[in-house]
TIVO-2410 file (N, C-alpha, C; in nm, 3 decimals):
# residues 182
REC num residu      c1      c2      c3 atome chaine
REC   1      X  -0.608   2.008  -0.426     N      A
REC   1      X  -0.554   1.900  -0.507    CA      A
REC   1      X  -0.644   1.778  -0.491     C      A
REC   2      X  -0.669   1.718  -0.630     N      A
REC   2      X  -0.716   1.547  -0.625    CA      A
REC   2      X  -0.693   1.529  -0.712     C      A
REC   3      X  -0.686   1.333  -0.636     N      A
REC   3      X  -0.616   1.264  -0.732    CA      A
REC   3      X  -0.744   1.183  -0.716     C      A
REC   4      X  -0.765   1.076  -0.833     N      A
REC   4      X  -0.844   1.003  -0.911    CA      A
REC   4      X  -0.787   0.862  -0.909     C      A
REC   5      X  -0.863   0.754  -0.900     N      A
REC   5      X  -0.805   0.643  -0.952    CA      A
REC   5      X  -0.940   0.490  -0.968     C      A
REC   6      X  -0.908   0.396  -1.014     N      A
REC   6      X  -1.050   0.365  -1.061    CA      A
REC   6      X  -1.180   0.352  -0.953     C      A
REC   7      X  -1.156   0.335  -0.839     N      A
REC   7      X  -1.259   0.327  -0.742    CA      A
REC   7      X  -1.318   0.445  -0.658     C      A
REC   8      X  -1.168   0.551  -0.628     N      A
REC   8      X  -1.146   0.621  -0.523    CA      A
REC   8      X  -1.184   0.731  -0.592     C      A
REC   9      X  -1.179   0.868  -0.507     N      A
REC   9      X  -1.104   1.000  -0.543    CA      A
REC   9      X  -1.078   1.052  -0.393     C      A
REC  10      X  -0.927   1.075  -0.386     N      A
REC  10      X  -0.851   1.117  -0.303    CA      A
REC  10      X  -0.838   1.283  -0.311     C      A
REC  11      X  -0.921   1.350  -0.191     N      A
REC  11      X  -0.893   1.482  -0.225    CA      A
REC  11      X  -0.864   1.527  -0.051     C      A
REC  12      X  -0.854   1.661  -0.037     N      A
REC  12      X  -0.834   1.742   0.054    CA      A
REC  12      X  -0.925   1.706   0.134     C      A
REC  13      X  -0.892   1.719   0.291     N      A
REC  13      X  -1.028   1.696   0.424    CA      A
REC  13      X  -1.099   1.855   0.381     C      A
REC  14      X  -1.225   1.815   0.435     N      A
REC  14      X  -1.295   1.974   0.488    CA      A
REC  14      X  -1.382   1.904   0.624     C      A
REC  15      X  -1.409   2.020   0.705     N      A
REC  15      X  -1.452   2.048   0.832    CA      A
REC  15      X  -1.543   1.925   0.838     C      A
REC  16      X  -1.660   1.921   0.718     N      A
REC  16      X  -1.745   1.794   0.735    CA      A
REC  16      X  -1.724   1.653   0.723     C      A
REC  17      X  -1.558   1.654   0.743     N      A
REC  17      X  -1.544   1.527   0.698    CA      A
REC  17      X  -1.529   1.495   0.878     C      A
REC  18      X  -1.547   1.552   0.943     N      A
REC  18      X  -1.501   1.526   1.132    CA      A
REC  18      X  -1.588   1.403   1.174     C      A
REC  19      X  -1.737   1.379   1.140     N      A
REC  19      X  -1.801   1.244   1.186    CA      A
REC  19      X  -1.719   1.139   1.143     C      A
REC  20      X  -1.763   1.140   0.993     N      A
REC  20      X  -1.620   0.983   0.948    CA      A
REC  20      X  -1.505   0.976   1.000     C      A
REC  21      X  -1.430   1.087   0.972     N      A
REC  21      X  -1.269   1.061   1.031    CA      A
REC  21      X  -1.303   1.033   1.203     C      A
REC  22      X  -1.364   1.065   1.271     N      A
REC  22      X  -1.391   1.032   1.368    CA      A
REC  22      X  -1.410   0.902   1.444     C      A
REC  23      X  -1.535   0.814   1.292     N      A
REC  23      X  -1.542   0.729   1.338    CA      A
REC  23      X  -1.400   0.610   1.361     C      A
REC  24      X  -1.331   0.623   1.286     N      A
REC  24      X  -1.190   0.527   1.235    CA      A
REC  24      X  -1.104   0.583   1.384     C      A
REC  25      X  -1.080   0.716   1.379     N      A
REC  25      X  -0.953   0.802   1.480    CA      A
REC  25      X  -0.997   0.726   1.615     C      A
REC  26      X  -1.135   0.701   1.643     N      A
REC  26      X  -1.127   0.697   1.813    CA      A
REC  26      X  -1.159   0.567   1.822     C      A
REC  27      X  -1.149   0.454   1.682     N      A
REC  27      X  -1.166   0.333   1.699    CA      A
REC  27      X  -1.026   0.261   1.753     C      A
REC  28      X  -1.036   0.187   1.867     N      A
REC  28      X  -0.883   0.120   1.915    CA      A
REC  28      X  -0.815   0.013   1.835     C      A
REC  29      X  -0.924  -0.053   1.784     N      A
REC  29      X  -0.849  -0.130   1.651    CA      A
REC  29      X  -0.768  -0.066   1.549     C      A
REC  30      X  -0.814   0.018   1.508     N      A
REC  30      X  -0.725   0.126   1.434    CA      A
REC  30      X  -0.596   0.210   1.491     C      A
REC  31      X  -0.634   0.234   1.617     N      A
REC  31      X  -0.555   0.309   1.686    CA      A
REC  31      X  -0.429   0.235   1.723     C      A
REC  32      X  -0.443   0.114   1.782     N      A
REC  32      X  -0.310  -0.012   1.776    CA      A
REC  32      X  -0.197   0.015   1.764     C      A
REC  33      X  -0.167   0.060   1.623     N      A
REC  33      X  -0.129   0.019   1.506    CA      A
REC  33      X  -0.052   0.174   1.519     C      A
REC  34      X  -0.133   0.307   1.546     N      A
REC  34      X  -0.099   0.421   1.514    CA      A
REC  34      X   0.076   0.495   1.648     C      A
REC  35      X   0.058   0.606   1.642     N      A
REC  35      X   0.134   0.692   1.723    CA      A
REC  35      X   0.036   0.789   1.770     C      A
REC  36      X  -0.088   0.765   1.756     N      A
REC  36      X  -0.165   0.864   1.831    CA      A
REC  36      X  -0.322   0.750   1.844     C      A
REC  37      X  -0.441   0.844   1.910     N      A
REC  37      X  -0.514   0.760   1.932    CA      A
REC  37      X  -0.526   0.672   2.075     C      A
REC  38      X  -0.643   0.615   2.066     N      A
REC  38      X  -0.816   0.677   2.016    CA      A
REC  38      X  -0.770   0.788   2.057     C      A
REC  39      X  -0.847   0.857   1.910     N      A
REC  39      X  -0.915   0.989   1.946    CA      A
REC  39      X  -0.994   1.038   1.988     C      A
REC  40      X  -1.010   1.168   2.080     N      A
REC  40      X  -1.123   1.208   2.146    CA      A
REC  40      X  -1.166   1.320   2.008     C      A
REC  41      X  -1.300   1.358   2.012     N      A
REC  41      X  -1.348   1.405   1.898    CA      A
REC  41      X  -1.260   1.514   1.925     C      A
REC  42      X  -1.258   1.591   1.977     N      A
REC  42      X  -1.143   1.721   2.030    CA      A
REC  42      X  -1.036   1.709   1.931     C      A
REC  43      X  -0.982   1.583   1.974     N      A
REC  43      X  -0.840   1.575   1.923    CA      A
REC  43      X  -0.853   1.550   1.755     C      A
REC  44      X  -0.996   1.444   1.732     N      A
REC  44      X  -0.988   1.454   1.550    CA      A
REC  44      X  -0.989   1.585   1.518     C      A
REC  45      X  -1.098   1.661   1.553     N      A
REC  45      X  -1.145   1.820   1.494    CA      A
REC  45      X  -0.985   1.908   1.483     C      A
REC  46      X  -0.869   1.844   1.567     N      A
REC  46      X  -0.767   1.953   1.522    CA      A
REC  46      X  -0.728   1.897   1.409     C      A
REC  47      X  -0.722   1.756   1.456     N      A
REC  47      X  -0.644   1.724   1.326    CA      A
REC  47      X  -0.706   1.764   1.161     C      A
REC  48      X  -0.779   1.755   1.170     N      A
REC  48      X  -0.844   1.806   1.039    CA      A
REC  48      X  -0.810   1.939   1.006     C      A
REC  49      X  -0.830   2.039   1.107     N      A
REC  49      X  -0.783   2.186   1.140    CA      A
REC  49      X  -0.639   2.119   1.044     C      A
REC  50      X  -0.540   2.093   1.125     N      A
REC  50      X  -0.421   2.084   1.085    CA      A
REC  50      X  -0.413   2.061   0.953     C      A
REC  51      X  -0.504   1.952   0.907     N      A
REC  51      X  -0.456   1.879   0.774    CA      A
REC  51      X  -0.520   2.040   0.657     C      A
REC  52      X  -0.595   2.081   0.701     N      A
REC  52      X  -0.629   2.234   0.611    CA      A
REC  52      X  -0.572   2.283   0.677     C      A
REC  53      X  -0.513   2.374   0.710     N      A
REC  53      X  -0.382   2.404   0.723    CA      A
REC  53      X  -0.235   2.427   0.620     C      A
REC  54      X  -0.246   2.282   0.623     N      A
REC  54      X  -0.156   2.234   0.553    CA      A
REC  54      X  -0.129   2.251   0.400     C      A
REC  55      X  -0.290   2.219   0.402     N      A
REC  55      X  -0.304   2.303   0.233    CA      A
REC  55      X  -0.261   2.426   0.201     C      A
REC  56      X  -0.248   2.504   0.267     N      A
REC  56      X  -0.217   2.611   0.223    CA      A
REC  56      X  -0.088   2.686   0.229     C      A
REC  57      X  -0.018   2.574   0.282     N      A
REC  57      X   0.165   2.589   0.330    CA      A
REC  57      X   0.210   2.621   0.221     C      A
REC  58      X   0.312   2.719   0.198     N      A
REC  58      X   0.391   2.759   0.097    CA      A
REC  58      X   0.537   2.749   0.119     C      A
REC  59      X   0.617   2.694   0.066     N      A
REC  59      X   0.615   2.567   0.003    CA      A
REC  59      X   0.567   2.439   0.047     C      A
REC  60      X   0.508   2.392  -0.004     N      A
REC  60      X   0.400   2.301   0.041    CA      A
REC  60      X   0.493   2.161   0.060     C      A
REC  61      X   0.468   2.109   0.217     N      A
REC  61      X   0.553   2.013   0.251    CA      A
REC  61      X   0.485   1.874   0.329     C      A
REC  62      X   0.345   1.874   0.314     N      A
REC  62      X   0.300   1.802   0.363    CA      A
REC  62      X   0.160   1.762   0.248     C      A
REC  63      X   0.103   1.649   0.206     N      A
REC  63      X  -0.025   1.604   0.166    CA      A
REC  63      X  -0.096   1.533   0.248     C      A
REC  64      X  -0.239   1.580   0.307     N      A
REC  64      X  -0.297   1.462   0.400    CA      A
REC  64      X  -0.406   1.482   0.319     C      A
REC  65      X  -0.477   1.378   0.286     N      A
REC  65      X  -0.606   1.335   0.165    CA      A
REC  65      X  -0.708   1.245   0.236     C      A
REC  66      X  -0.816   1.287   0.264     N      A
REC  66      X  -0.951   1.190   0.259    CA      A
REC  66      X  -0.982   1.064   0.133     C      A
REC  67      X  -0.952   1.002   0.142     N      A
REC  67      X  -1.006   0.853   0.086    CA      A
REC  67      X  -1.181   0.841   0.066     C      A
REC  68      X  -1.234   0.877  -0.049     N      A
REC  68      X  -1.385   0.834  -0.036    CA      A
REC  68      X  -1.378   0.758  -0.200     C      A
REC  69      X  -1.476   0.705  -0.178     N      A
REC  69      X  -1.568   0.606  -0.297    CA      A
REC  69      X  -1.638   0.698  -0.439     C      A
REC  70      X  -1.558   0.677  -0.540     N      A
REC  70      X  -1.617   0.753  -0.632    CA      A
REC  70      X  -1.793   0.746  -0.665     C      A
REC  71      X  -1.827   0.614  -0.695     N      A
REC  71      X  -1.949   0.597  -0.677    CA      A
REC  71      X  -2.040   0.693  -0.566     C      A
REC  72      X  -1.980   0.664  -0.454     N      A
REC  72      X  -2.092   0.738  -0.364    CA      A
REC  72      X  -2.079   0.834  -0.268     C      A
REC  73      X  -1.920   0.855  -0.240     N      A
REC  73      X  -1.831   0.949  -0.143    CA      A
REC  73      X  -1.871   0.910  -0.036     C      A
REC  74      X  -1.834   0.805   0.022     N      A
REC  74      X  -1.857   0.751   0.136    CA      A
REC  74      X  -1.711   0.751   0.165     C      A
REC  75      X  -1.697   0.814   0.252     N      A
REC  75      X  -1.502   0.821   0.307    CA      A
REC  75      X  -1.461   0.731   0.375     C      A
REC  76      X  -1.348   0.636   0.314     N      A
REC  76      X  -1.320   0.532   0.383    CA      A
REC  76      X  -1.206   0.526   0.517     C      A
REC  77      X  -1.146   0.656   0.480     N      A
REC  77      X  -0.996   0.713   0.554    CA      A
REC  77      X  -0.964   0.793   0.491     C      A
REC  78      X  -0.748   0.791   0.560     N      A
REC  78      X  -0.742   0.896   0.551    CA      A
REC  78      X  -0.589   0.854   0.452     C      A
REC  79      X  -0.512   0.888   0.374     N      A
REC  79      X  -0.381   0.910   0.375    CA      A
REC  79      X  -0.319   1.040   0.309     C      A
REC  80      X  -0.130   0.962   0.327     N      A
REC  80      X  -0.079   1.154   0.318    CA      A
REC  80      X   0.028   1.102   0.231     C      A
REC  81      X   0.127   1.191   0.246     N      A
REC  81      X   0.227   1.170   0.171    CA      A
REC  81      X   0.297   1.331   0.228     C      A
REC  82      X   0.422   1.341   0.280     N      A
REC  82      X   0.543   1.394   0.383    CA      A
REC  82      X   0.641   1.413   0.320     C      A
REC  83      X   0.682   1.532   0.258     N      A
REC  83      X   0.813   1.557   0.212    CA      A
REC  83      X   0.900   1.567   0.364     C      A
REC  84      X   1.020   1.507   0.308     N      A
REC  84      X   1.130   1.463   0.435    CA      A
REC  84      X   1.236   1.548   0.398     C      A
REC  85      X   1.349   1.463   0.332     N      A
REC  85      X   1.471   1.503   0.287    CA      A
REC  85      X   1.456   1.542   0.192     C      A
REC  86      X   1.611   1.584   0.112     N      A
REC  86      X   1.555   1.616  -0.030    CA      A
REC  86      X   1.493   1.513  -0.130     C      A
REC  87      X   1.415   1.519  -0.192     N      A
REC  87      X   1.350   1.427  -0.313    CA      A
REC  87      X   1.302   1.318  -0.239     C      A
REC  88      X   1.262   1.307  -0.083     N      A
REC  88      X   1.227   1.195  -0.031    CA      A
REC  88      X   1.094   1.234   0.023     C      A
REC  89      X   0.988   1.094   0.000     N      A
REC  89      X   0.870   1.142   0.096    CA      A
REC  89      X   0.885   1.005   0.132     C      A
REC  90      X   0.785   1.056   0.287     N      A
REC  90      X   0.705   0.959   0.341    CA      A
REC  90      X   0.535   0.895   0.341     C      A
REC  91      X   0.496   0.810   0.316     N      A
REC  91      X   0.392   0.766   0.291    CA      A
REC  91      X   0.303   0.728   0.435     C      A
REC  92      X   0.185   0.742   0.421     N      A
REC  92      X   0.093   0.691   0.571    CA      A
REC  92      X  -0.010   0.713   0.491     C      A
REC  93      X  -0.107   0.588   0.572     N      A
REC  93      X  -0.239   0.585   0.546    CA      A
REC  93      X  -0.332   0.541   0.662     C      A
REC  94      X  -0.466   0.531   0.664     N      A
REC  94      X  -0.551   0.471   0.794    CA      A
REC  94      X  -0.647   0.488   0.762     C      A
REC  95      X  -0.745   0.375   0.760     N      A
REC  95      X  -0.885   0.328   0.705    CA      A
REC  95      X  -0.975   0.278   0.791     C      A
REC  96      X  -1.129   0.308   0.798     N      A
REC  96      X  -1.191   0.269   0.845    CA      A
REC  96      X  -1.177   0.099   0.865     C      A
REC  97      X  -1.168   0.029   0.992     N      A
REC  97      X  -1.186  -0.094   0.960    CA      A
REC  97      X  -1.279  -0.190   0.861     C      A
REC  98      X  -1.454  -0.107   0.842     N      A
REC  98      X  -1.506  -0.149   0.755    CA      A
REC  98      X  -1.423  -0.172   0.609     C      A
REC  99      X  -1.362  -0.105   0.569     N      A
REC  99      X  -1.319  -0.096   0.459    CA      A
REC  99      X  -1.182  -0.170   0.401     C      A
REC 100      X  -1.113  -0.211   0.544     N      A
REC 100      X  -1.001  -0.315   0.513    CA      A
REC 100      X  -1.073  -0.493   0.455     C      A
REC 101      X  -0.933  -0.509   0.405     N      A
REC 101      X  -0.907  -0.594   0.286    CA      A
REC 101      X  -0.980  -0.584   0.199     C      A
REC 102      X  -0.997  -0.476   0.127     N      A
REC 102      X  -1.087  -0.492  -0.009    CA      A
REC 102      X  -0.986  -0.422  -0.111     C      A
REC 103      X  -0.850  -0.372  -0.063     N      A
REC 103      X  -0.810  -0.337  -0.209    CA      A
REC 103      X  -0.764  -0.177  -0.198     C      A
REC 104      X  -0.841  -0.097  -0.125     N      A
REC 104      X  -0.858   0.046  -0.129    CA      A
REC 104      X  -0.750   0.125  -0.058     C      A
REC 105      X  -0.665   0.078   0.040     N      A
REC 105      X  -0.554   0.089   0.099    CA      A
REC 105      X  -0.420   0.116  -0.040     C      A
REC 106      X  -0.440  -0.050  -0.038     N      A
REC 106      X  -0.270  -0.041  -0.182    CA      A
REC 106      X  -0.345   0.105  -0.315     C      A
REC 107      X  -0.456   0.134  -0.356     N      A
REC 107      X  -0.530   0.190  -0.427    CA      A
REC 107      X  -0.479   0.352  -0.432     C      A
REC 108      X  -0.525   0.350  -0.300     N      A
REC 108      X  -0.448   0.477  -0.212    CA      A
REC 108      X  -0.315   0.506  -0.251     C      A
REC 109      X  -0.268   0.404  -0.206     N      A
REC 109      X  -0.123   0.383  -0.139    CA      A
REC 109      X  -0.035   0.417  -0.316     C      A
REC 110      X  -0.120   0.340  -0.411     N      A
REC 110      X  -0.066   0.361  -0.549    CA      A
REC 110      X  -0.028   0.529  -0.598     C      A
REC 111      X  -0.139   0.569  -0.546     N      A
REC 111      X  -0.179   0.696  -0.613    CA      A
REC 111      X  -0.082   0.796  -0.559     C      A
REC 112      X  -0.047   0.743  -0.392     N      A
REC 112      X   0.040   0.840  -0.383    CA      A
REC 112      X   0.185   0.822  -0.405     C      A
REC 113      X   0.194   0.693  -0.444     N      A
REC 113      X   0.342   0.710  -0.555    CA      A
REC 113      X   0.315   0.793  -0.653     C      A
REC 114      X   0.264   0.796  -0.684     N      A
REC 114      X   0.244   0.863  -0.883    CA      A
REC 114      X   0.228   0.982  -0.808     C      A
REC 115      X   0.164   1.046  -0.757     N      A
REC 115      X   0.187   1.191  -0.684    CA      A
REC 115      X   0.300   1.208  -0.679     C      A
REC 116      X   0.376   1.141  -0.608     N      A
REC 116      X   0.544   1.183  -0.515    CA      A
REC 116      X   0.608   1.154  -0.633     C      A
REC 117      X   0.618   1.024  -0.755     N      A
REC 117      X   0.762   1.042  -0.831    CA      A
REC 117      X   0.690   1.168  -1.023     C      A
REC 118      X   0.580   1.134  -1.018     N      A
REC 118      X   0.514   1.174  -1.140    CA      A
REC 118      X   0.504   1.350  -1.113     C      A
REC 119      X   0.464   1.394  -1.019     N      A
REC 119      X   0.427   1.511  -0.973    CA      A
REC 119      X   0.540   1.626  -0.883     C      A
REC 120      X   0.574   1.576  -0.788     N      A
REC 120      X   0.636   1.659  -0.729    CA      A
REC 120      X   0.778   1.568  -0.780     C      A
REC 121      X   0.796   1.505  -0.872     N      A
REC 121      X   0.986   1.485  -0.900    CA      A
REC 121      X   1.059   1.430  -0.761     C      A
REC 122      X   0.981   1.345  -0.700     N      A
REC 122      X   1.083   1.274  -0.589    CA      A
REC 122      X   1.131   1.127  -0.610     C      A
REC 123      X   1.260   1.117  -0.558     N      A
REC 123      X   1.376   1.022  -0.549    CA      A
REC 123      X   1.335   0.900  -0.515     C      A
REC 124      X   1.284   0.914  -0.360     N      A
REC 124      X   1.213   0.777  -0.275    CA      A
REC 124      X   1.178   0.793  -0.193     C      A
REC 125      X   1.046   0.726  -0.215     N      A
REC 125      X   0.965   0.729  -0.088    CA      A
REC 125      X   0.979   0.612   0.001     C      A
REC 126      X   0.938   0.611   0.101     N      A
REC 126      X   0.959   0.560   0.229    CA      A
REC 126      X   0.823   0.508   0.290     C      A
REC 127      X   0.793   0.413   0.349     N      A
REC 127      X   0.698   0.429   0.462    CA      A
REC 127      X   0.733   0.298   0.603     C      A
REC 128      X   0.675   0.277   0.726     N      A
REC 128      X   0.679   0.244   0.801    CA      A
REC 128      X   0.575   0.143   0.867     C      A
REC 129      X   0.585   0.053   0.906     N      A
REC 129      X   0.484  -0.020   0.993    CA      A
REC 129      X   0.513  -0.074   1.115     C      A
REC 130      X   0.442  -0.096   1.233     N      A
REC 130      X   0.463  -0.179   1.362    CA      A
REC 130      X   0.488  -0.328   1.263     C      A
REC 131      X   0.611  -0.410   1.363     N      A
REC 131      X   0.593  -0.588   1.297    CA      A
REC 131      X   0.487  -0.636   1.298     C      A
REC 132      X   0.395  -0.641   1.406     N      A
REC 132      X   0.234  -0.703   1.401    CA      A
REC 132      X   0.170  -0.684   1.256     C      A
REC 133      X   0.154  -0.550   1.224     N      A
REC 133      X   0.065  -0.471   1.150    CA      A
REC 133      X   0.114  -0.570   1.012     C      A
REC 134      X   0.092  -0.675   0.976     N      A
REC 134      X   0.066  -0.729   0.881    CA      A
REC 134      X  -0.020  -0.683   0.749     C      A
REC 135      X  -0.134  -0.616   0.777     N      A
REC 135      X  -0.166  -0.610   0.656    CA      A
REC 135      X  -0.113  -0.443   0.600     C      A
REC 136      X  -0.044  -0.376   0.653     N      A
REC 136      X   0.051  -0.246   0.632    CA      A
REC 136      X   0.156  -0.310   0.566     C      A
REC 137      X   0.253  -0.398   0.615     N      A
REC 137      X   0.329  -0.486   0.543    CA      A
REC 137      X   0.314  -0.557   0.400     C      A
REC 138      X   0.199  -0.595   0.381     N      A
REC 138      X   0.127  -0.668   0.283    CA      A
REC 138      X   0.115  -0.520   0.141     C      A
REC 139      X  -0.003  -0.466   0.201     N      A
REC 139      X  -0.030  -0.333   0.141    CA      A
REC 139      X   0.126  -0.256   0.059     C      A
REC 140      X   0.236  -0.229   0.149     N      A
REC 140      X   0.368  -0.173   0.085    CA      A
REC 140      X   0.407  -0.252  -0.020     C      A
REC 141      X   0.412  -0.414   0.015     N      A
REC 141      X   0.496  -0.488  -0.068    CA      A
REC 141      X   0.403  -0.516  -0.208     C      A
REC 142      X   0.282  -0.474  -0.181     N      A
REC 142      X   0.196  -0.523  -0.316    CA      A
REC 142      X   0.216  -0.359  -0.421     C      A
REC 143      X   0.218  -0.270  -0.364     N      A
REC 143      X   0.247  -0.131  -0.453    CA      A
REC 143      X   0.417  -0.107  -0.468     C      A
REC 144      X   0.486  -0.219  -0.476     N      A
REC 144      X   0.624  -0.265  -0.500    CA      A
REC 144      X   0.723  -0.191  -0.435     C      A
REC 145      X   0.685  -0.169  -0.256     N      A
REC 145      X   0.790  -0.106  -0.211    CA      A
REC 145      X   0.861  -0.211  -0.132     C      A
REC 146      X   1.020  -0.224  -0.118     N      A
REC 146      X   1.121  -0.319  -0.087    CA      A
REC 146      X   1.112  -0.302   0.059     C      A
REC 147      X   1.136  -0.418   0.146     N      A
REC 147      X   1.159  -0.404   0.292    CA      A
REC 147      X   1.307  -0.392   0.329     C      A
REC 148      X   1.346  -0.254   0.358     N      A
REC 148      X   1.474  -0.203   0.461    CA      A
REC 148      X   1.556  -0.312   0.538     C      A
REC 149      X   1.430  -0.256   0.624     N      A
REC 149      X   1.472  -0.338   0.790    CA      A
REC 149      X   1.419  -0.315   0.877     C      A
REC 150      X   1.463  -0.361   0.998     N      A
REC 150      X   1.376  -0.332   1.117    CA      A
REC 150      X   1.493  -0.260   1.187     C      A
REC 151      X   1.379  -0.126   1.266     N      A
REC 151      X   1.404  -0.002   1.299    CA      A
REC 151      X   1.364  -0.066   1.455     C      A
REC 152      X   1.458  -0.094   1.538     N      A
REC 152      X   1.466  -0.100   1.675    CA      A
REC 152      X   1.431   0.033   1.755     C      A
REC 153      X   1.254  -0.017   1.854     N      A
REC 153      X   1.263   0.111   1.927    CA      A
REC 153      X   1.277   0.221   1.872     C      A
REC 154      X   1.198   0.213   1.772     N      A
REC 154      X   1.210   0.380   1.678    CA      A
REC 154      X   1.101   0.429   1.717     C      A
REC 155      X   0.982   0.433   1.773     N      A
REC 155      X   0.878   0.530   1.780    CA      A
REC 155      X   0.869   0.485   1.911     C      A
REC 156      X   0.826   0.647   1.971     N      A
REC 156      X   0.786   0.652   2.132    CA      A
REC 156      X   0.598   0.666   2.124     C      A
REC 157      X   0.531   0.581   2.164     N      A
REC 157      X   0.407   0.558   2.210    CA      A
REC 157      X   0.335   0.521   2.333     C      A
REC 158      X   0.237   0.583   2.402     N      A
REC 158      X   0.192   0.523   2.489    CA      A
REC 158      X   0.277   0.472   2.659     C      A
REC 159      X   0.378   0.556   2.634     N      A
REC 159      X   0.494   0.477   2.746    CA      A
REC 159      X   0.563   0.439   2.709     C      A
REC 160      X   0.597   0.378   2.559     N      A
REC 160      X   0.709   0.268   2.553    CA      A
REC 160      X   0.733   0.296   2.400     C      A
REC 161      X   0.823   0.223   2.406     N      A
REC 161      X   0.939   0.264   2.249    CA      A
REC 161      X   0.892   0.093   2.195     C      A
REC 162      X   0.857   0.144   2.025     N      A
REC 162      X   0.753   0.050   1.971    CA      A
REC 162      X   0.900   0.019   1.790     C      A
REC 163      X   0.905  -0.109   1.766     N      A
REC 163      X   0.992  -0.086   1.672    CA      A
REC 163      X   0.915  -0.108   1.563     C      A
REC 164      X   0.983  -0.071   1.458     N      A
REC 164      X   0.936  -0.036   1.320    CA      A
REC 164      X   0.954  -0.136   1.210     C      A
REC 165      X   0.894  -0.181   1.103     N      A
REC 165      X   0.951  -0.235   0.954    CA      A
REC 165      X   0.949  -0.088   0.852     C      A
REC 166      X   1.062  -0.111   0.788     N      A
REC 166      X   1.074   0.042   0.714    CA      A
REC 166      X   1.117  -0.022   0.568     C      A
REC 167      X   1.022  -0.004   0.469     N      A
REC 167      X   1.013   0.004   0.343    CA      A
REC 167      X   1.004   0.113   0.276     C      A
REC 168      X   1.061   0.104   0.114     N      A
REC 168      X   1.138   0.203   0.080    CA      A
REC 168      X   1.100   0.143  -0.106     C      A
REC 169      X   1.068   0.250  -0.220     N      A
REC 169      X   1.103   0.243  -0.308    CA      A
REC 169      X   1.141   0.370  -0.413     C      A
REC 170      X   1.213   0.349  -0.486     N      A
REC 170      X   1.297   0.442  -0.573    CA      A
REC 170      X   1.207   0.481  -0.677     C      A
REC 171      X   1.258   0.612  -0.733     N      A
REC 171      X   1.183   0.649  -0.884    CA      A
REC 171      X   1.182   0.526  -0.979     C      A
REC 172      X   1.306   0.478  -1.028     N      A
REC 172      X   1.325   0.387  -1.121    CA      A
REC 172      X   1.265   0.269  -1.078     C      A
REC 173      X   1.257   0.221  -0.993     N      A
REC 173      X   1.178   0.088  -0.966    CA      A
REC 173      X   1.074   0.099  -0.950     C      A
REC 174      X   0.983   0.223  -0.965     N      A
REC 174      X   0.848   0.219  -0.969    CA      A
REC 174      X   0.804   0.244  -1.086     C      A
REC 175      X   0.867   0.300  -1.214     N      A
REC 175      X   0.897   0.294  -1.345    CA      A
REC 175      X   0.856   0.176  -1.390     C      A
REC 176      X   0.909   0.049  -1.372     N      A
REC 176      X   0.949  -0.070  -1.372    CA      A
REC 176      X   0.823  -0.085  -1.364     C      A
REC 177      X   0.756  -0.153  -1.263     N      A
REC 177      X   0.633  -0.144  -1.237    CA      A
REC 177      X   0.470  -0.105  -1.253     C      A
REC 178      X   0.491   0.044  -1.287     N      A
REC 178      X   0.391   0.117  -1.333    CA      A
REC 178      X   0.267   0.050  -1.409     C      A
REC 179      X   0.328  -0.078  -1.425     N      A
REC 179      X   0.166  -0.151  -1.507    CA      A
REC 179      X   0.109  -0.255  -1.397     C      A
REC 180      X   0.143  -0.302  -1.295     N      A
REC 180      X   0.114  -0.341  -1.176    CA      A
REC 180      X  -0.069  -0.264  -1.163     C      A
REC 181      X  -0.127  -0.360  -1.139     N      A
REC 181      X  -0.323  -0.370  -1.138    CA      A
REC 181      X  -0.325  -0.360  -1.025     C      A
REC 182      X  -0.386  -0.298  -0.943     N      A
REC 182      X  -0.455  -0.274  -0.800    CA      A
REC 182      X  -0.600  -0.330  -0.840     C      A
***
């Protein structure tokens, strides 16, 4: 599967994508922010394993997509999109630091709405951020997803229970929207 959009093309990892994803996975600035991380190259190389894998799940319940530059396929990251409940997904993404604030995140982040309500017929998607993680916050609310609440001590990391902001938007309110410019 790929998806297209004016800068990007979001498609499936393959094996050669392990240097780039590498470089972002075992960066600690990036890692911060995550539930896993730094990565040791070990640990990217499964994940990639995993994310092919995944492709080939029947019924297929998971999307994890490489982020590269249509112009030149220079891979900027990574995101997914998580069937949950019924008609519900979850959204995640993670980008090379080079590549933050320019746009390519919400870009992402667009595409995989229109995947989840245009494509697979889902209800609402969901996604999550640490409170710090400001520009995750920023990124949701600009591809018009509503802020929940805060999820006390919802993720176990590193030793310690880390709380959450949990945003959320519906089929119909992304309807609404759909002419919204990235």
């Amino acid at each position: 599967m790929q998806l297209e959009t004016e800068r990007l093309v979001i498609r499936e990892f393959v094996p050669e994508d392990l240097p780039e994803v590498h470089a972002y996975a075992s960066d600690p600035l990036v890692a911060r922010y995550m539930i896993w991380g730094p990565n040791t190259e070990a640990e990217t190389r499964d994940y990639i394993s995993t994310t092919i894998e995944l492709q080939n799940q029947s019924p297929r319940r998971g999307y994890e997509f490489a982020v590269v530059l249509r112009d030149t396929g220079q891979l900027l990251g990574g995101c997914g999109l998580h069937l949950t409940e019924h008609r519900q997904g979850e959204i995640g993404y993670c980008f090379n630091p080079l590549f933050w604030k320019r746009g390519y995140t919400s870009e992402a982040a667009a595409a995989l709405l229109e995947l989840g309500f245009s494509t697979l017929g889902l209800h609402r998607i969901y996604a999550t951020c640490r409170p710090d993680n400001t520009g995750s916050a920023k990124v949701m609310q600009k591809i018009g997803m509503h802020y929940e609440g805060h999820l006390r001590e919802h993720k176990w990391h590193k030793g310690a229970w880390h709380d959450s902001y949990l945003y959320s938007i519906l089929e119909h309110e992304y309807r609404k929207i759909t002419s919204i410019q990235f």
